[in-house]
N, C-alpha and C positions, 0 to 999 in steps of 0.2 A: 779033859772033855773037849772033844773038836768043837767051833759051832757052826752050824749051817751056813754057809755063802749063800746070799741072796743070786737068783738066776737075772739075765738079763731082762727078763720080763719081769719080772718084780720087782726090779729098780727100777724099769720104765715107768709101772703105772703107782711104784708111791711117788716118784718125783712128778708124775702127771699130773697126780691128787692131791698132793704140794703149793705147786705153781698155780690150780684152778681156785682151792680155797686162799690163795692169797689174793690171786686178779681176783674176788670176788671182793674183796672186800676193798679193792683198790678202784674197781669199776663202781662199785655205789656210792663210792664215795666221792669219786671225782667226776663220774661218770665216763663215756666212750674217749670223747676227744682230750677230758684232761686226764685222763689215766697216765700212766710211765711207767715203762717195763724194767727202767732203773728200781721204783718205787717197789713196783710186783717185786723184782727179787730182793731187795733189800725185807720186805715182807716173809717173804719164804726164806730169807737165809742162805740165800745160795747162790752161785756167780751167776750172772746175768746170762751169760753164756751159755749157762744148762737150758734157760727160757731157747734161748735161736734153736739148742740141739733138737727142741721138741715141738714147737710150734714155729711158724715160716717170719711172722711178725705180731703184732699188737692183733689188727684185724685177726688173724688166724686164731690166736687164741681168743679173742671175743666171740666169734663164732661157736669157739668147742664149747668154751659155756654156756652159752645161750644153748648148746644143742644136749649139752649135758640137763642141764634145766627142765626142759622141755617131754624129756626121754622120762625124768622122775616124774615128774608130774600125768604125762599119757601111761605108763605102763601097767596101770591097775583097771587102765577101761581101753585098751587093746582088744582084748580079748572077749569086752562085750557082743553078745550075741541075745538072739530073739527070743530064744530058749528061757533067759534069763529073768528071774522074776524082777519087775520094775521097782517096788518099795524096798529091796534087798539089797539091790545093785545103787542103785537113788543114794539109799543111805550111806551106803558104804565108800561112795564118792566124795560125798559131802563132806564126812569126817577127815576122810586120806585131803582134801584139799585144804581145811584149817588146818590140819596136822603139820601140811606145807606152809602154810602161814605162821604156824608157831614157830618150828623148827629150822625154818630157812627164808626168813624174811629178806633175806639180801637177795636171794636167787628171784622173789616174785620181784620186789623194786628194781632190778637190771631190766627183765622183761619188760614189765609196764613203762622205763624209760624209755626203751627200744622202741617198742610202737607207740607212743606219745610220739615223739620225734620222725616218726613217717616211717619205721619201720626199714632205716638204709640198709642192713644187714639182712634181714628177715624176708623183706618184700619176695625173694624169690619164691622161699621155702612157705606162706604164706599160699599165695594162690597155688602151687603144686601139694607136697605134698600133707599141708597141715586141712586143706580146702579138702584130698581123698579121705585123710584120719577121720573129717566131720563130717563130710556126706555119708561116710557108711554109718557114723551112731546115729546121724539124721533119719536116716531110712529105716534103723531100728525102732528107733523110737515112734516115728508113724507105723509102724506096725501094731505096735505095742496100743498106739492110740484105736487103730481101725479094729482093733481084737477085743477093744471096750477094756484093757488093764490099768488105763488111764485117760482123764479127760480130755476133750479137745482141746489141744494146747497148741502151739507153734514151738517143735521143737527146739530152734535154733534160740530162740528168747530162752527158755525152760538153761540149755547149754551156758549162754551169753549172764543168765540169772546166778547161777553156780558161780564160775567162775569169777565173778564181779564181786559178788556179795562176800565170799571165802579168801577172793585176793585182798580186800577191802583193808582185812585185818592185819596186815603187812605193807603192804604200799601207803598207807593212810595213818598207821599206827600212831603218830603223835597226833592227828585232831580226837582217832581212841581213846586215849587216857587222858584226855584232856577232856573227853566228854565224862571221861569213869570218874576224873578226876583221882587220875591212878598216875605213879612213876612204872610202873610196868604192871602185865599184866599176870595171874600166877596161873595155874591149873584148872584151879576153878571156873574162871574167868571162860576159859577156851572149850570146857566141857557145856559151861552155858551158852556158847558162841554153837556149837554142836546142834546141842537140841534144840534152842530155837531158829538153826535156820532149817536143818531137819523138819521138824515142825511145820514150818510155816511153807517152805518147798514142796512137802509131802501132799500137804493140804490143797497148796496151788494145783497139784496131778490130781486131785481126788483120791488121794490116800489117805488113808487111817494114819 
């Protein structure tokens, strides 16, 4: 039985997807400046030199991640529009952002490094195009307010509340289980982290 040769694009992006889960977990650990791209491939298994074929330096791949990061996190509220009912979409946010907490706590802890630290990498993409991503749900969401779907609020708090409270659970996670008086936290835990901020965000709009 022959087996399929992988094509040049499928070795690009497993060895992509290789090298990112390894700098990730080499960048949270050491953070930007003490990271090593010796380290990264010794991580991934692979000669250093695959790192140079695919990224230009350290910086370059700090950036893909960061932008990879970024892209999982915005691509469930892209696509939000006015149309959209507010306690639907609200909720469905909330969850996909602990979901990100659960699932990829290293990827929120790089971030939250990054702009702790003045944001050296980011400042650009920051005031362009992360500044267009938030004015347009800004402007949804006062709609939503002027159309009476939800209370007067200040959107960008309402935004700034989400993401603060859901990243909490990851960048923070050891004063967490130190408050649960937990060694880690299981399912349950994250299902209650759900409904009461759910809950208590929904409430803030004047939602049921």
């Amino acid at each position: 039985m022959s087996v399929k040769k992988e094509s040049v694009g499928q070795v690009r992006q497993r060895n992509v997807a290789l090298i990112l889960t390894a700098a990730k977990t080499e960048f949270v650990t050491h953070g930007f400046k003490g990271a090593s791209i010796k380290r990264i491939a010794e991580r991934a298994n692979i000669p250093r030199a695959n790192i140079h074929y695919y990224f230009d330096d350290k910086t370059d791949l700090y950036q893909q991640l960061l932008s990879e990061i970024i892209v999982s996190w915005n691509t469930s509220f892209d696509t939000l529009s006015i149309d959209d009912d507010p306690k639907t979409i609200l909720t469905a946010y909330i969850h996909e952002k602990i979901m990100h907490a659960k699932h990829d706590p290293d990827g929120s802890k790089i971030f939250a490094s990054e702009v702790i630290h003045g944001a050296p990498i980011l400042k650009d993409y920051l005031h362009t195009e992360f500044k267009q991503w938030l004015d347009e749900k800004i402007t949804i969401i006062e709609t939503w307010v002027k159309q009476g779907q939800i209370d007067v609020i200040n959107p960008h708090h309402l935004l700034f509340l989400i993401w603060s409270s859901t990243q909490h659970y990851a960048d923070f996670n050891v004063q967490v289980l130190a408050g649960f008086g937990k060694e880690a936290m299981n399912d349950d835990d994250f299902d209650d982290v759900v409904q009461s901020l759910t809950s208590i965000i929904l409430k803030g709009c004047g939602l049921s």
